[in-house]
matplotlib code that plots the C-alpha trace (Angstrom):
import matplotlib.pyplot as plt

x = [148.9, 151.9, 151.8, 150.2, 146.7, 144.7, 147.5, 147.1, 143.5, 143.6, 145.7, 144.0, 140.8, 142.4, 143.4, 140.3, 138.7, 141.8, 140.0, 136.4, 135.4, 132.7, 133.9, 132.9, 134.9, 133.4, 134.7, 133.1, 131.6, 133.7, 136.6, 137.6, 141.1, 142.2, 139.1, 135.1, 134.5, 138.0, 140.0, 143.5, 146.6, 149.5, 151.3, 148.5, 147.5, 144.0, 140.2, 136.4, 135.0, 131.1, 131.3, 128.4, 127.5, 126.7, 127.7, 123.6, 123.8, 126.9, 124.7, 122.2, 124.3, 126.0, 124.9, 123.6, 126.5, 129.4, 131.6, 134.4, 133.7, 136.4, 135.9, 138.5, 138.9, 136.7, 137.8, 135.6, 132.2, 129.7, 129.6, 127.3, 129.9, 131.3, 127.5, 127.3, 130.7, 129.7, 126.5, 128.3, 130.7, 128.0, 126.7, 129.9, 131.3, 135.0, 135.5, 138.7, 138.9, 141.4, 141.4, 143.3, 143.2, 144.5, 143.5, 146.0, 146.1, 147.3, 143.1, 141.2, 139.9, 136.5, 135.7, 138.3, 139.8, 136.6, 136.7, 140.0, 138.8, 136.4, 138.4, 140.1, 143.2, 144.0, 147.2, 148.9, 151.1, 154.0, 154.7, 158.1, 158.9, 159.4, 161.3, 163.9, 163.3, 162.1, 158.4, 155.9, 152.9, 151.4, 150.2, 151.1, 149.2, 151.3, 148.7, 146.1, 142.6, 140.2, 138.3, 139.2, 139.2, 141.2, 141.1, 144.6, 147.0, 151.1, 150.6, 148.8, 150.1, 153.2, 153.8, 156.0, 157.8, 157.3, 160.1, 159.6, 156.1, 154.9, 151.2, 152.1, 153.6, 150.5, 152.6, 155.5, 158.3, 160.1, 162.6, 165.9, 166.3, 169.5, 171.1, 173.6]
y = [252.0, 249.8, 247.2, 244.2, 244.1, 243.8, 241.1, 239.0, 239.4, 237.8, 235.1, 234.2, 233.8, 232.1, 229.6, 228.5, 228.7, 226.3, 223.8, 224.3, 226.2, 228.5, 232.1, 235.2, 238.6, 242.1, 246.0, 249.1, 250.2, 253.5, 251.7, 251.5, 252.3, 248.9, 247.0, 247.2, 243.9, 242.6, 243.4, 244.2, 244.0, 246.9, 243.8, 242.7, 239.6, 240.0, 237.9, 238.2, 240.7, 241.8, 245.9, 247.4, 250.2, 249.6, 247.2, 246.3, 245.0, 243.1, 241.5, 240.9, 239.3, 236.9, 233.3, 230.7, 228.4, 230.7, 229.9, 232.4, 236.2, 238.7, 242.7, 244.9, 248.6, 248.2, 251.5, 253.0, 250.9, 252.7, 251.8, 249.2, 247.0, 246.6, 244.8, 243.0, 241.6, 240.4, 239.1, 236.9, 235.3, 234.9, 232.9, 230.6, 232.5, 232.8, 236.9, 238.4, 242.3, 244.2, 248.1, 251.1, 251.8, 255.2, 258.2, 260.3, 262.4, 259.6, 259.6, 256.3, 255.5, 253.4, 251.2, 249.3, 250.0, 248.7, 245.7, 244.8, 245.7, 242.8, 240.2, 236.8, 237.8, 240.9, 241.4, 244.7, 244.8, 247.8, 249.1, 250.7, 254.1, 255.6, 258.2, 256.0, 252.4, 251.8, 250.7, 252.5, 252.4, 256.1, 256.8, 260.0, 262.5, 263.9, 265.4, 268.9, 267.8, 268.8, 265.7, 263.0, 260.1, 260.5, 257.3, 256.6, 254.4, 255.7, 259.6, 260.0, 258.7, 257.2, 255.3, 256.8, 255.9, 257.7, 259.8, 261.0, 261.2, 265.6, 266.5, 269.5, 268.3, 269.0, 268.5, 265.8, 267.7, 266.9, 264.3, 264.9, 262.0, 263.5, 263.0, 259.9]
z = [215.7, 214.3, 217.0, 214.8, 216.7, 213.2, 212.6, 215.8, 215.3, 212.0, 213.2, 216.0, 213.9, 211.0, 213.7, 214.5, 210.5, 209.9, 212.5, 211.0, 214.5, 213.4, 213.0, 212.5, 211.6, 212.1, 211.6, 211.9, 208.6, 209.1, 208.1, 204.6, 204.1, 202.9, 201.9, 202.4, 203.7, 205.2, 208.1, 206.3, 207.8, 207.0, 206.5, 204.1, 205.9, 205.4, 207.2, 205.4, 207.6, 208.2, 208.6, 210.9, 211.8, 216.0, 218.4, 218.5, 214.5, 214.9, 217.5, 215.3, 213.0, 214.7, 214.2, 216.2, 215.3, 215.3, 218.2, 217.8, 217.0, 215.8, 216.2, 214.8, 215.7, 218.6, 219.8, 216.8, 218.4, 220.6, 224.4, 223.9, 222.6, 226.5, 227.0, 223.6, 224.5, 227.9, 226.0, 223.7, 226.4, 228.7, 225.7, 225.4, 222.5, 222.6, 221.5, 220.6, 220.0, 218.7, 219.4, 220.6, 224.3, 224.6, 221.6, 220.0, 223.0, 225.3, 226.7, 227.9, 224.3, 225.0, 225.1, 224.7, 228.6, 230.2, 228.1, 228.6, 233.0, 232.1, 229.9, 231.0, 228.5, 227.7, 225.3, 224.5, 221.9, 221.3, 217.9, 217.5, 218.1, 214.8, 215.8, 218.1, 217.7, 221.4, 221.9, 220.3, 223.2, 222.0, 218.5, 217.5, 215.2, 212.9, 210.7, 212.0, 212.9, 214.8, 215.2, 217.7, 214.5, 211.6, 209.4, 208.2, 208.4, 207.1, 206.8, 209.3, 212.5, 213.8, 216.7, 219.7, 223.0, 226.0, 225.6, 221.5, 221.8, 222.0, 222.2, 220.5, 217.4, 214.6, 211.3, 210.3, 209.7, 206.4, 206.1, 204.6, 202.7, 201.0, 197.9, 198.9]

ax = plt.figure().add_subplot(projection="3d")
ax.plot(x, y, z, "-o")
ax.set_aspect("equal")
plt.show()
């Protein structure tokens, strides 16, 4: 979390809608923190985006004529999405997804690692630590759950380096912010 991947996405895909390419952006309906239909930034850069509910609609409801297709938060997509992705590049369409590869417990988080095992360009991008300043390459749950998602953005998890990172830390602990 952190790293800009919502960002790049956006970028990449106002790119092409700046050249009149065809595009299309999708989320997973499950995520409204910012906005219903919108991939949001926490920077605020923000893309139209169709929210489904399974990789199979988002099939569906891509068009003929679209040429480049956006998915945000693929790691909240069923498995299928690894086969509607291969679908749609098989098909010519240029696909860019943006997701979390690992869970807050430093796990595989699918499908996002056998999709990047099957893409021509994969890039990962590093938040920074928010504990040191170093890169950020775990996200860190610093709020008790028992369930593996947790839909949040600030307040909920930070992003961690190797070192700061602690699977046993449940709860932020309180910051001093001091009187001077």
């Amino acid at each position: 979390m952190f790293s800009g991947k919502s960002e790049e996405l956006i970028r990449r895909v106002t790119r092409y809608q700046i050249a009149r390419v065809p595009i299309q952006t999708f989320k997973p309906q499950l995520d409204v923190r910012y906005a219903d239909s919108q991939v949001v930034s926490h920077s605020s850069l923000k893309v139209e985006a169709i929210p489904v509910e399974t990789s199979s609609e988002l099939l569906h409801r891509v068009e003929d004529s679209t040429q480049v297709i956006g998915i945000d938060e693929g790691q909240f997509f069923d498995g299928g999405l690894v086969d509607v992705v291969e679908q749609l590049a098989s098909a010519e369409k240029q696909v860019i997804v943006a997701g979390l590869d690992t869970d807050y417990l430093r796990r595989p988080f699918e499908p996002i690692p056998t999709l990047c095992d099957r893409a021509e360009y994969v890039t990962k991008m590093l938040a920074v630590c928010h504990k040191c300043g170093g890169p950020g390459m775990y996200t860190q749950r610093i709020v008790h759950s028992e369930e593996l998602v947790v839909l949040g953005a600030q307040g909920a998890y930070e992003a961690r380096c190797r070192v700061c990172y602690d699977p046993t830390e449940v709860e932020q602990p309180e910051l001093d912010l001091g009187a001077g």
